[in-house]
Every structure is written in structure tokens, then in C-alpha cells.
C-alpha positions as CSV (number, residue, x, y, z in Angstrom):
1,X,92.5,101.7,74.5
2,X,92.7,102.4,77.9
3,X,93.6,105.9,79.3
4,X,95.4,106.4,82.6
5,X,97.6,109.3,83.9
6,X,101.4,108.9,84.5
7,X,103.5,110.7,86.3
8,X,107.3,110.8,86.5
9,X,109.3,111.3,89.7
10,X,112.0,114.1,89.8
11,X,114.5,111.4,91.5
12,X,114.1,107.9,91.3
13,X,114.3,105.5,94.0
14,X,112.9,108.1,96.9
15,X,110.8,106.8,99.6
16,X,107.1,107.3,99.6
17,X,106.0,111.0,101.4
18,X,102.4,111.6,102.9
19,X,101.9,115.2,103.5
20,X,98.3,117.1,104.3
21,X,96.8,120.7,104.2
22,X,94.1,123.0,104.4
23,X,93.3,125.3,101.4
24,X,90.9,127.9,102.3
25,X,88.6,128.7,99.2
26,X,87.5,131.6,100.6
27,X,91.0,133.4,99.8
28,X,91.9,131.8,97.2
29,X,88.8,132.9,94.3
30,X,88.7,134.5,91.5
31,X,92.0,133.4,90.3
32,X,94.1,129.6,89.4
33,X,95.8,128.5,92.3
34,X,98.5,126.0,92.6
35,X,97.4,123.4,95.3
36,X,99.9,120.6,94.5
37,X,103.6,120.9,92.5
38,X,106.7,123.0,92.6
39,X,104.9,126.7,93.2
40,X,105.3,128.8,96.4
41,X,102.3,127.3,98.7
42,X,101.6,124.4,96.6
43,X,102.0,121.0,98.7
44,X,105.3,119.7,96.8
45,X,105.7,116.3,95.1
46,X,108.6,114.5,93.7
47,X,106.7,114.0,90.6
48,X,106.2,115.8,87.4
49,X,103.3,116.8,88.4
50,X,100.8,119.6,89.0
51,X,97.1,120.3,90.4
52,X,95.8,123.7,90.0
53,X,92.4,125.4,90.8
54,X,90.5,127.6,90.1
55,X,87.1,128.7,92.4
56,X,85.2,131.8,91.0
57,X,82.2,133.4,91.3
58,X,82.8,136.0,88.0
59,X,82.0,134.8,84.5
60,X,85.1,135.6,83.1
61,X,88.2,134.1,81.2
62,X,91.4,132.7,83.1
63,X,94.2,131.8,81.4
64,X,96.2,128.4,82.5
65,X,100.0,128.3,81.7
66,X,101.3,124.7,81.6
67,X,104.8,124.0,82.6
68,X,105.7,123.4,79.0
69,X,104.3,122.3,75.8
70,X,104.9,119.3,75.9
71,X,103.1,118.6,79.2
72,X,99.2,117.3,79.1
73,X,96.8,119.1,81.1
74,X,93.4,117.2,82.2
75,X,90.3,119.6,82.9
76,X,88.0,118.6,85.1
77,X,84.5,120.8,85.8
78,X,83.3,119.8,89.2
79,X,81.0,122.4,89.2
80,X,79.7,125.3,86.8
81,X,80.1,125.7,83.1
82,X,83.7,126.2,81.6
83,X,84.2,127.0,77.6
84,X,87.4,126.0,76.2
85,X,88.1,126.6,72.7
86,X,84.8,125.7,71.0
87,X,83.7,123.3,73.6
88,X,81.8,123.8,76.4
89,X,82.3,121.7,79.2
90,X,80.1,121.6,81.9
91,X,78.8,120.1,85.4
92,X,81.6,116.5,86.0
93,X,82.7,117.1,82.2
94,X,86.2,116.9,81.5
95,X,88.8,117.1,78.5
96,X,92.4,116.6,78.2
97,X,94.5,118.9,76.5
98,X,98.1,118.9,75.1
99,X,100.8,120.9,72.9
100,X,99.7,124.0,74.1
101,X,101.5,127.2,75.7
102,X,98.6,128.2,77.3
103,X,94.5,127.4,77.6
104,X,92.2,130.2,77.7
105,X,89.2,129.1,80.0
106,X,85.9,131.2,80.0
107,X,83.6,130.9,82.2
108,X,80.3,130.7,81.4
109,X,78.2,130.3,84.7
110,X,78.1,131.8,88.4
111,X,79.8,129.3,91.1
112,X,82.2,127.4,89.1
113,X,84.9,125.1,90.4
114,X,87.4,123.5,87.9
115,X,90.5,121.6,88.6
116,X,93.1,121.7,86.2
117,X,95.8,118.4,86.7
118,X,99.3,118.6,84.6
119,X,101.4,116.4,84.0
120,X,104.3,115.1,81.4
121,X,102.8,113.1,78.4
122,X,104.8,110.2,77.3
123,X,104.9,109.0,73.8
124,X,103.5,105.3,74.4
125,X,106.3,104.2,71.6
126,X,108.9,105.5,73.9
127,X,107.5,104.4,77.0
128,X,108.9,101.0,76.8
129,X,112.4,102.4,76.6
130,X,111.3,104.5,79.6
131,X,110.1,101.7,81.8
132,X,112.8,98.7,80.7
């Protein structure tokens, strides 16, 4: 089966948007930061969609809040060692993660970078209702 990330627009039939920025790492450590979706500072997108991350230098644990439930977060590790539930995920290791209210990261090495991409799962039964 073949996996692929969806996302669904806030308004349909709105022209394509290109939009850049700059987000300095150096103040934003040591917490989850919002660099795409609908938060104060986060580059906004007519999509259902959010990309979060989080840049530390503590071995600590961070908590992510979805939107909802019923959204599907991806984890991606691009660096360092992240322990989520009883796996431990490490350098380019990833997991995707659903029907929860929250996810309680630890991390378990020095200098790790993880991004954390959200978005609205779709039941694949339903999504030929959705799409005809």
C-alpha cells in the first residue's frame, strides 16, 4: 500500500500562494515552535495543515498538542534521539501518529532537531466521497 500525506484546503478553488521566511533557531530552542499553519508567527496556509519544531539542546520531554484527535501527526528526527511511547526514534527515523490529544516526546540525546508535520487524516473509505 502506498502512503502519501494529504492535506485539505480551508477554501476551495483559491489560487496558488508562495510565501518565504527566515526562522532563526537561535531564539527559537528549547521549546515546539509553529513554523507553518494558523499560529501567531507561523507562515499561514490555506490548508489543514501544520509544521512544528522543535530544536533543543536539554534532554528533556516536550509535549505536542495536535489540533484535534482526529488529526495525524508525522515525526520526523533529523537529528538526535527522540523517545515516544516505547519507541525510540532516532537519527532520519520517523513515525506517524494518530487519535491522540497529545504526544509526550523525550528527548534522549544533546542537539536534537525533530519536526513534527500535522495534518487531517482521511478515512480512505470516505475519501472517494471526498474527492468525486
Amino acid at each position: 500500500m502506498e502512503e502519501s500525506i494529504q492535506s485539505l484546503p480551508d477554501h476551495l478553488l483559491l489560487p496558488p500562494s508562495y510565501q518565504a521566511a527566515h526562522f532563526d533557531i537561535r531564539t527559537r530552542r528549547d521549546r515546539i515552535d509553529q513554523l507553518v499553519g494558523d499560529a501567531d508567527g507561523a507562515l499561514p496556509i490555506s490548508q489543514d495543515v501544520r509544521i512544528s519544531r522543535l530544536v533543543t539542546d536539554n534532554a528533556k520531554t516536550y509535549t505536542y498538542q495536535p489540533h484535534s484527535a482526529s488529526h495525524g501527526v508525522y515525526v520526523f528526527v533529523l537529528e538526535g534521539a527522540v523517545r515516544i511511547g516505547d519507541t525510540l526514534l532516532g537519527r532520519r527515523d520517523s513515525a506517524g501518529l494518530w487519535d491522540l490529544e497529545s504526544i509526550e516526546c523525550q528527548v534522549t540525546a544533546d542537539a536534537s532537531d525533530v519536526l513534527f508535520v500535522e495534518t487531517a487524516r482521511i478515512d480512505q473509505d470516505q475519501s472517494a466521497e471526498v474527492f468525486s
